[in-house]
Steps between C-alpha positions, in 0.01 A plus 500: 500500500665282193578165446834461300517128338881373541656300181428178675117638525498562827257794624633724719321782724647817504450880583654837435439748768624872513587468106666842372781633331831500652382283771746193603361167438491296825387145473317331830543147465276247743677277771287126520156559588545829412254723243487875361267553807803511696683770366154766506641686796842530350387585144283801614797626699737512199264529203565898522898438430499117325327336244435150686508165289259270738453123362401230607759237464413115332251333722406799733186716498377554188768360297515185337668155586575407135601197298829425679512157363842366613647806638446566859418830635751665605701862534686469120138489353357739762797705354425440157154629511614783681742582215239458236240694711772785486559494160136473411487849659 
């Protein structure tokens, strides 16, 4: 379990499962309502062959809201913390 901080300040949720070398990255990303709960069943299927990227997105589960002062929420910044996320890594 880590928290990654986006550059807008945002904290994120996030888990690596099935880390190793060689392994493809696949990143699980939440549908509304949706959590890191919800991928358990799929992550201990594939965490032999994958290294899974779980996160909560902005707003959901464990992750943060953040300041979004004018901007609305919306798929460019759920993007955007993805991409960051990603990089962080």
């Amino acid at each position: 379990m880590a928290y990654f901080k986006t550059p807008s300040g945002c904290n994120l949720y996030d888990e690596l499962i099935g880390q190793g070398p060689g392994k493809p990255v696949v990143t699980c990303i939440n549908g509304t309502l949706q959590t890191t709960v919800n991928w358990t069943a799929l992550s201990k299927r594939l965490s032999h062959q994958f290294c899974l990227l779980l996160y909560d997105c902005r707003g959901q589960g464990a992750s943060d809201l953040g300041d979004l002062g004018e901007e609305p929420l919306s798929l460019n910044l759920h993007l955007e913390d993805l991409l960051a996320l990603h990089e962080e890594l």
